[in-house]
C-alpha positions in Angstrom: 0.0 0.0 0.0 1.6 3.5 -1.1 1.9 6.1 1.5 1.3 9.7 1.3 2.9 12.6 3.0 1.0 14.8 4.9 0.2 18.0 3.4 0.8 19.5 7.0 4.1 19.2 7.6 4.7 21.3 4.4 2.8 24.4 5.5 4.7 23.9 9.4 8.2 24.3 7.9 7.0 26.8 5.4 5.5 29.0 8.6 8.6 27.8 10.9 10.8 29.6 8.4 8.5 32.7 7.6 8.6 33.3 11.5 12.8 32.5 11.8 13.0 35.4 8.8 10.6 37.7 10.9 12.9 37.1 14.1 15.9 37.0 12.0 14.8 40.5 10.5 13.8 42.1 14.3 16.7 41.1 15.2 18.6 43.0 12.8 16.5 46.0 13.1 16.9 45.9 16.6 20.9 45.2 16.5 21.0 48.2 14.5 18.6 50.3 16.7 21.4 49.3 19.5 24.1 50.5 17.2 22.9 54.0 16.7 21.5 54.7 19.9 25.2 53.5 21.0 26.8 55.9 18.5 24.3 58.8 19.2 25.5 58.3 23.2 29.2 58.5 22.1 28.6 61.7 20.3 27.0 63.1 23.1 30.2 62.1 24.9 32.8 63.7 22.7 30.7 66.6 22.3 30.6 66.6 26.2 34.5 66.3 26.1 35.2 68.8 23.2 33.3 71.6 25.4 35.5 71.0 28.4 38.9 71.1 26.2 38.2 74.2 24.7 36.9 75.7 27.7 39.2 74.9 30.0 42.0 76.0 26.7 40.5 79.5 26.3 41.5 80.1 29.9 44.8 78.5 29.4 45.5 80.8 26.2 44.1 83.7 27.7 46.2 83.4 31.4 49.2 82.3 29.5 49.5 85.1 26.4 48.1 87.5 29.1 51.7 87.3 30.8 53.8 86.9 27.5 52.5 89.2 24.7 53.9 92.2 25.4 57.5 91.3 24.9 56.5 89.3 21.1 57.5 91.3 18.2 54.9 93.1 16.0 53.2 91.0 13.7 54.7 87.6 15.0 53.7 84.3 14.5 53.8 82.5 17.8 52.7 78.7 18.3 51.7 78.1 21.9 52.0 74.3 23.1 50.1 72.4 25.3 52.9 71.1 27.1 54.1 75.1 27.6 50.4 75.4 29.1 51.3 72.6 31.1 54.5 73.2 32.2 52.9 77.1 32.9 50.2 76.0 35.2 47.5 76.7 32.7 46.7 73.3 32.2 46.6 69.9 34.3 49.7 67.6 33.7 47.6 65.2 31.5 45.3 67.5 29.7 44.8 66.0 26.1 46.2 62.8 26.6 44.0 60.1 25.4 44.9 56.6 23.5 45.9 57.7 20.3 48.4 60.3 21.3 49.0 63.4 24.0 47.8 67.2 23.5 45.3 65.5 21.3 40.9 66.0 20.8 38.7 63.1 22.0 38.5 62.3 18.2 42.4 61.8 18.1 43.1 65.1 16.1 46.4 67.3 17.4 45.7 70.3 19.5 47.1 73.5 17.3 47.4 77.1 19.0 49.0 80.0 17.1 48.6 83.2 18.5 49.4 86.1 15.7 50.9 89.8 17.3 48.6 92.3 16.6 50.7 95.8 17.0 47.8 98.0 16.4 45.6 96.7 18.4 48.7 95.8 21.1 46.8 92.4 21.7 47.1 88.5 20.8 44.6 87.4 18.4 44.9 83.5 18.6 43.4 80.9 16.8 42.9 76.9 18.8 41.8 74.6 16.4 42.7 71.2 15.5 45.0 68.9 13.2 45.6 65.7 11.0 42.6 63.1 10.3 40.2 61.7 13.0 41.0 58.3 13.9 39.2 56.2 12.3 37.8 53.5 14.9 37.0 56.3 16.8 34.9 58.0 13.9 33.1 54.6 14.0 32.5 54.2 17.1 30.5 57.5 16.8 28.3 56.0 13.7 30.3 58.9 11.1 32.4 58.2 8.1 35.7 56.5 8.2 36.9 58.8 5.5 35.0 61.5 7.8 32.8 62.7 4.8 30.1 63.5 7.5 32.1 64.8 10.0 31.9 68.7 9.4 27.7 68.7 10.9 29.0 66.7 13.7 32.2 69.3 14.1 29.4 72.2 14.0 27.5 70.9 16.4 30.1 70.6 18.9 31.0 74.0 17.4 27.5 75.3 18.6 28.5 73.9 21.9 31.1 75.3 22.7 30.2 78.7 21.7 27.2 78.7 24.0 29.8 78.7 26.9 30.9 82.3 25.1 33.9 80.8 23.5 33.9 82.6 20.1 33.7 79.2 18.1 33.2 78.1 14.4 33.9 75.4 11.7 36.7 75.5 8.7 35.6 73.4 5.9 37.8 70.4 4.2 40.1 72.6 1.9 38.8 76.2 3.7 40.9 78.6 5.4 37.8 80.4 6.6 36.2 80.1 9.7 32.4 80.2 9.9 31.0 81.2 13.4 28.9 79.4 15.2 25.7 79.8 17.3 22.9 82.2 16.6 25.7 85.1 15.9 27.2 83.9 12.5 30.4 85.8 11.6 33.3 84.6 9.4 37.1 85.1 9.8 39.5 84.6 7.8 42.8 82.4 9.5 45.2 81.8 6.8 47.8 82.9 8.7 46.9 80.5 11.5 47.4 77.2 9.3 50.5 75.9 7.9 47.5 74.2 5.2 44.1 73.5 4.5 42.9 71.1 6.8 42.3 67.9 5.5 39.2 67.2 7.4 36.8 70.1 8.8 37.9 71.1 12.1 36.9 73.0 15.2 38.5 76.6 15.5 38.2 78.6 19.0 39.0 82.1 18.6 40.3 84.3 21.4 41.4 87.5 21.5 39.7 89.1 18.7 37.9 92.3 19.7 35.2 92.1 17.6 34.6 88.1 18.2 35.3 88.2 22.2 31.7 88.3 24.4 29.5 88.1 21.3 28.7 84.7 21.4 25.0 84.5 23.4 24.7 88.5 22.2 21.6 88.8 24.2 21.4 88.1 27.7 18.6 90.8 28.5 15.7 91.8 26.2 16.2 94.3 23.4 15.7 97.7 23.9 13.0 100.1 21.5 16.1 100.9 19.0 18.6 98.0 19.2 18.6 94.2 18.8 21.3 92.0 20.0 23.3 93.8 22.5 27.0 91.8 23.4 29.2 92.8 26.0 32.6 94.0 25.6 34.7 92.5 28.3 37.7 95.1 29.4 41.5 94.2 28.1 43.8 92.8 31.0 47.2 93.2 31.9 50.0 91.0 32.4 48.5 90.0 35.9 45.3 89.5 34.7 43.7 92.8 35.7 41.6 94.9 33.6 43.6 97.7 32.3 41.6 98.7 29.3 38.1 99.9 28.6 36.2 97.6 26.6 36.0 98.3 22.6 32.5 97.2 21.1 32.7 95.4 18.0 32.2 96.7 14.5 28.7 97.6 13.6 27.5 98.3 17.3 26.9 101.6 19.7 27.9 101.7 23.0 24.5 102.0 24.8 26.1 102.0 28.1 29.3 101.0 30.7 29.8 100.0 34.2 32.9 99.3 36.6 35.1 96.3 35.8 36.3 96.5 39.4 35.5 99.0 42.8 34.9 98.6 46.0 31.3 98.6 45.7 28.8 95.9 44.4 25.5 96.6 43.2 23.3 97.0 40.7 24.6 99.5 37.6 21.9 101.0 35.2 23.6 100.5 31.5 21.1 102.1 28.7 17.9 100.6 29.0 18.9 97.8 31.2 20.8 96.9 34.7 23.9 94.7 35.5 24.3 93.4 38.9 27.7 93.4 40.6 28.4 90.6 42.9 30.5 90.2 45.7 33.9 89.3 45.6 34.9 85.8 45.1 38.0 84.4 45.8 39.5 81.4 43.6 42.9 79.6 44.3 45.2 79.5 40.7 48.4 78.6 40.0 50.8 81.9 41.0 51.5 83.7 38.0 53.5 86.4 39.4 56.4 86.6 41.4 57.3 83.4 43.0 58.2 84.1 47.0 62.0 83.1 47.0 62.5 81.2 50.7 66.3 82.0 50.8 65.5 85.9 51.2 62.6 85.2 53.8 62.4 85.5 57.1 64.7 88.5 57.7 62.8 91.8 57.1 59.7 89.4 55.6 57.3 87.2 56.8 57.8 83.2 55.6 56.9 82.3 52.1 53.1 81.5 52.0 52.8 80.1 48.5 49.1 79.4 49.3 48.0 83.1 50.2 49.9 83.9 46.8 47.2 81.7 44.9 44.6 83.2 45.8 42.7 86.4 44.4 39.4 87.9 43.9 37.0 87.8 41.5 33.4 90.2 40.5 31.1 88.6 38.7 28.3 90.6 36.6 25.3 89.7 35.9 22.4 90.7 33.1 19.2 89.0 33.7 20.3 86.0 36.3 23.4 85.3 33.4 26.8 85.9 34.3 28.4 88.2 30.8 31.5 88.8 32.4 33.7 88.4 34.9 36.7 91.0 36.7 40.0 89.5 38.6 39.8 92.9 41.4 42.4 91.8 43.9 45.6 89.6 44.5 48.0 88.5 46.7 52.0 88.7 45.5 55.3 88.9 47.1 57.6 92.0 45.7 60.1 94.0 47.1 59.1 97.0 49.1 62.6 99.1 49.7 64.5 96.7 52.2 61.2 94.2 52.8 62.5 91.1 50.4 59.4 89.0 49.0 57.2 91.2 51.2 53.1 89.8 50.7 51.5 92.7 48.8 47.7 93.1 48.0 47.4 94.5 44.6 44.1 95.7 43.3 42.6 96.6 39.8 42.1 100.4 39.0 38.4 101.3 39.5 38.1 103.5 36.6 38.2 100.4 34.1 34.5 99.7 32.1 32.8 97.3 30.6 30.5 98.0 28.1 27.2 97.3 26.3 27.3 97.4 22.9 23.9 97.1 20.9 23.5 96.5 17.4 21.0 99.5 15.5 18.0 98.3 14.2 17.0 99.2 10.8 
């Protein structure tokens, strides 16, 4: 007797495979859900990373030309390394070291600072930005091109970052020697001088010193008056010890509407045009001495004992438009100098009270 096979057990391998393809295929989609919402996280994290660096570098730059540029020639080119920040107290022992190399981004890109004399102006303009390819595993790990063809919306992103912490920030472009701000006040500048050559990949640029870049990043911190719109804040220059010495200068294209004390022995609340700042009380911060370093061997006599610690410390005003802190003054500090016969004698030395900051408001048409 012939027998026949079940019609059955056709349709049960026929569904047993339709439903292995359906997990096989969830499985994917969810493998690859994982993946990006992995590489979205590590974006997040270098971004994260990238704001700290060129934070904590703009202070760095700004402490360490603040003590340097007036003895550099008119005009000079001068190439500022991290391990001089280091070795100046600017910057932690291991800042930028990471896996693929020291004084290096979190994306494995060389740290470049070249600050340019500007004569006229008798300041530093100086340009942080970054050099070589991105490693590669690294770019990966982030979900973005290998041969970082996608990188340059990732780089302005982190741009955008940044310059929300009023770091004057932008992007340069694959072959560019231009710099495109970024944040809600676009400007462009151009840095050829700044780059030995185009960058191969786009790459992160952190400008400091420029007058007419420096405290216009978040240009509106109270609301707009009748006549103006965005109104930045020019910070006062600083002098070798950190102290302002200079009246603000608003940038190109805006009117002073107003100007308060960078420093002065009293707090308050200033009116400035249409608006108010609020000066707070003094705050004092411990930093690495940056001025005269108490010399034990000549102590004791007609001084009091070195006390490195009270040298490290100073004073601080911070102002205030709208709850937002726009600037912020270095009033007082501790040093040891010599007073006649007193060797390494612990002076308190204050910033002149007739320095201003000022509001500067763009017209509106």
């Amino acid at each position: 007797m012939k027998t026949t096979r079940s019609t059955s057990t056709g349709y049960l391998l026929l569904e047993v495979l339709i439903v292995l393809t359906i997990i096989a295929l969830a499985m994917g989609g969810f493998r690859v859900y994982k993946q990006r919402e992995f590489a979205e996280r590590q974006q997040e994290r270098m971004q994260a990373e990238y704001v700290n660096d060129y934070a904590a570098l703009l202070r760095a730059v700004r402490n360490y030309i603040g003590t340097r540029e007036s003895a550099w020639v008119a005009n000079s080119v001068n190439p500022i390394t991290i391990a001089q920040l280091i070795a100046a107290g600017e910057l932690p022992a291991n800042f930028g070291n990471r896996p693929t190399g020291n004084g290096q981004t979190v994306l494995g890109q060389t740290i470049r600072i070249v600050g340019i004399r500007n004569a006229a102006a008798t300041r530093t303009p100086t340009v942080i930005t970054e050099t070589g390819n991105a490693n590669g595993a690294l770019l990966e790990m982030a979900g973005l091109q290998a041969n970082g063809s996608d990188l340059l919306p990732f780089k302005r992103r982190v741009a955008a970052a940044i310059a929300a912490k009023q770091v004057a920030a932008g992007t340069v472009p694959v072959g560019g020697l231009i710099v495109t701000g970024a944040g809600s006040n676009a400007w462009t500048k151009d840095v050829t001088g700044y780059f030995v050559s185009a960058p191969t990949q786009p790459v992160i640029a952190g400008m400091v010193g420029f007058p007419d870049l420096d405290f216009t990043i978040n240009p509106n911190p109270i609301a707009s008056g009748a006549n103006w719109g965005d109104c930045p804040v020019a910070e006062a220059s600083v002098n070798a010890q950190g102290f302002p010495s200079a009246n603000g200068v608003c940038p190109v294209g805006t009117t002073e509407v107003g100007s308060w004390p960078a420093c002065g022995s009293t707090a308050g609340v200033f009116s400035v045009g249409f608006a108010s700042v609020t000066i707070g009380g003094e705050v004092t911060r411990e930093e690495p001495a940056k001025d005269r370093t108490c010399n034990a061997a000549v102590s004791g006599l007609w001084a009091p004992a070195c006390n490195d610690d009270l040298m490290n410390v100073h004073s601080f005003r911070q102002h205030s438009m709208n709850n937002s802190t726009v600037v912020e003054s270095r009033c007082g500090s501790v040093i040891y100098a010599d007073q006649g016969i007193l060797i390494n004698w612990p002076t308190i030395r204050e910033a002149p009270t007739n320095i201003r900051h000022k509001l500067c408001c763009h017209p509106r048409s």
